[in-house]
N, C-alpha and C positions, 0 to 999 in steps of 0.2 A: 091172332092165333089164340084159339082158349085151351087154356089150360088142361094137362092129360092129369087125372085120378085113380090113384094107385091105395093098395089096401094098407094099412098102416104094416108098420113094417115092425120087430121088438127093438127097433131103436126107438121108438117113442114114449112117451112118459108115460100115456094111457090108450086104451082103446077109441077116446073119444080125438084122436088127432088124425088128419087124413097127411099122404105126403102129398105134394103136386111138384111139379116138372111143367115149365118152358121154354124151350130154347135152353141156354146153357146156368139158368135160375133152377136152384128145386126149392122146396120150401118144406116145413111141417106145421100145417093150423089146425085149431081149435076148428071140430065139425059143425060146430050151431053157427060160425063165425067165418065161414069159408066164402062167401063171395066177398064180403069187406075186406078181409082180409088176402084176397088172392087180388082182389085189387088194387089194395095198398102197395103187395110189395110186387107185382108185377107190371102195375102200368103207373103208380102212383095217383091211383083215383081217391080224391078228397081228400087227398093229405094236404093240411096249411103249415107249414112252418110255424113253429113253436118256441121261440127263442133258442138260445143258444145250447143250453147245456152239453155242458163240457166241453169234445171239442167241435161240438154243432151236431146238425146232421139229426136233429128232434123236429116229429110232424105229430100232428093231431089228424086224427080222422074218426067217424062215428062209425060204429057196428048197430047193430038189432040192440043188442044188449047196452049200449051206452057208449059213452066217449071212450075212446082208445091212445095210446101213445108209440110211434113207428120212431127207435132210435137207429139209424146207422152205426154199424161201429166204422171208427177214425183213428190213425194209429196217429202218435206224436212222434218229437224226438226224430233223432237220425235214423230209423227203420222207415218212418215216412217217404224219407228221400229215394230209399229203396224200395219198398214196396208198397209204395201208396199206401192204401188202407187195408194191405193183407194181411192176415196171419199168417206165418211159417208154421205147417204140419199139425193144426190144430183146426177145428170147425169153431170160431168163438160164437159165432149168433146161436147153435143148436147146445153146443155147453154148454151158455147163458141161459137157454130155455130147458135145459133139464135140470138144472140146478134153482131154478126159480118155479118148476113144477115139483119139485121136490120137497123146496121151503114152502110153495104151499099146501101141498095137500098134508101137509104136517100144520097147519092152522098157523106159522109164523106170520106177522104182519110187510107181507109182500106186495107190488102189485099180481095181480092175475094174470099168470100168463096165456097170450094169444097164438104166440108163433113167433119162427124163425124163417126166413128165407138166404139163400148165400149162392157164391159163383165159386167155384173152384179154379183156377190157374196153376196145373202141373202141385207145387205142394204146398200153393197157400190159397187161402179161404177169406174172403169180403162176402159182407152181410148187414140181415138189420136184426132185431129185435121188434118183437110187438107185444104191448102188454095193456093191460086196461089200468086208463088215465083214475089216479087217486089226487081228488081235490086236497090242496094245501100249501105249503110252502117249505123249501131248506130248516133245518135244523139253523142254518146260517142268518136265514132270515128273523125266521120263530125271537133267536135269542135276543136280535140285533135290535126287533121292536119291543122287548120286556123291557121295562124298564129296572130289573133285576132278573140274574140268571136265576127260574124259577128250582128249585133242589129235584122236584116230585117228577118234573118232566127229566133232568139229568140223569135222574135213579131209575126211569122206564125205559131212556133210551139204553142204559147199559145195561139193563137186563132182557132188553132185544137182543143185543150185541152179544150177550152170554149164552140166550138161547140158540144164537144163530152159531157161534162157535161146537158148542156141545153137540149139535147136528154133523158138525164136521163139514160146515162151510166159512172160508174166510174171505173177505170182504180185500178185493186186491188196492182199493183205494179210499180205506174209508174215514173218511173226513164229514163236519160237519156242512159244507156245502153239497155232499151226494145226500 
């Protein structure tokens, strides 16, 4: 089945996002980024597994533009048991992506966001997230092979953290392993 193409709608971050619709999936991508991406999150075309992060459910796959990163969101905890991986009364994968269209078009050091895709079930919501892959490693890692916590890097990342606050975005888990 391919994919129907609908005119962005003002739920979108900008004019350059198309929505799509298949079967009971819609999605919203980046337009330069639309067949990778509608492949990604609808048939899983060239997505590898990409270790675990968090609680899994990370693929890599390439666009025009370069390497990409496809997360699933995965609930934990006793909501798990209930609602697999849904959200109650919330869209998290298009949240995610307007608030991560947000931090960037305001130059914060983000990845780029690609898109959101999600399934609705009566009033909860499963999804993924797509963003373009930024080479490097955890904060977790970074410090664990210095051989001294470096100050210069401790002082840049908290004045990410301050900018990203003053935005009036907060970070629901943020540790140095995200």
């Amino acid at each position: 089945m391919c994919p129907q193409r609908h005119k962005p709608r003002s739920a979108a971050p900008n004019p350059a996002w198309i929505f799509v619709a298949e079967g009971r999936t819609r999605a919203l991508v980046r337009e330069e980024d639309f067949a990778a991406l509608t492949g990604a999150f609808f048939e899983g075309r060239g997505c590898v597994p990409a270790g675990r992060g968090g609680r899994g459910g990370i693929s890599r796959f390439a666009t025009a533009r370069g390497p990409a990163i496809l997360r699933r969101h995965r609930r934990g905890g006793w909501a798990r048991r209930i609602l697999r991986n849904g959200f109650l009364f919330h869209n998290r994968p298009l949240r995610e992506l307007r608030v991560h269209a947000f931090l960037y078009e305001r130059g914060l050091a983000v990845p780029e966001p690609l898109g959101a895709a999600w399934q609705r079930w009566g009033p909860a919501f499963a999804g993924a997230l797509a963003t373009r892959e930024i080479p490097g490693r955890s904060l977790l890692d970074y410090l664990a092979a210095a051989p001294r916590y470096p100050e210069d890097t401790l002082r840049r990342v908290g004045g990410l953290i301050r900018e990203m606050h003053d935005l009036g975005a907060w970070h629901a888990d943020l540790q140095v392993a995200n």
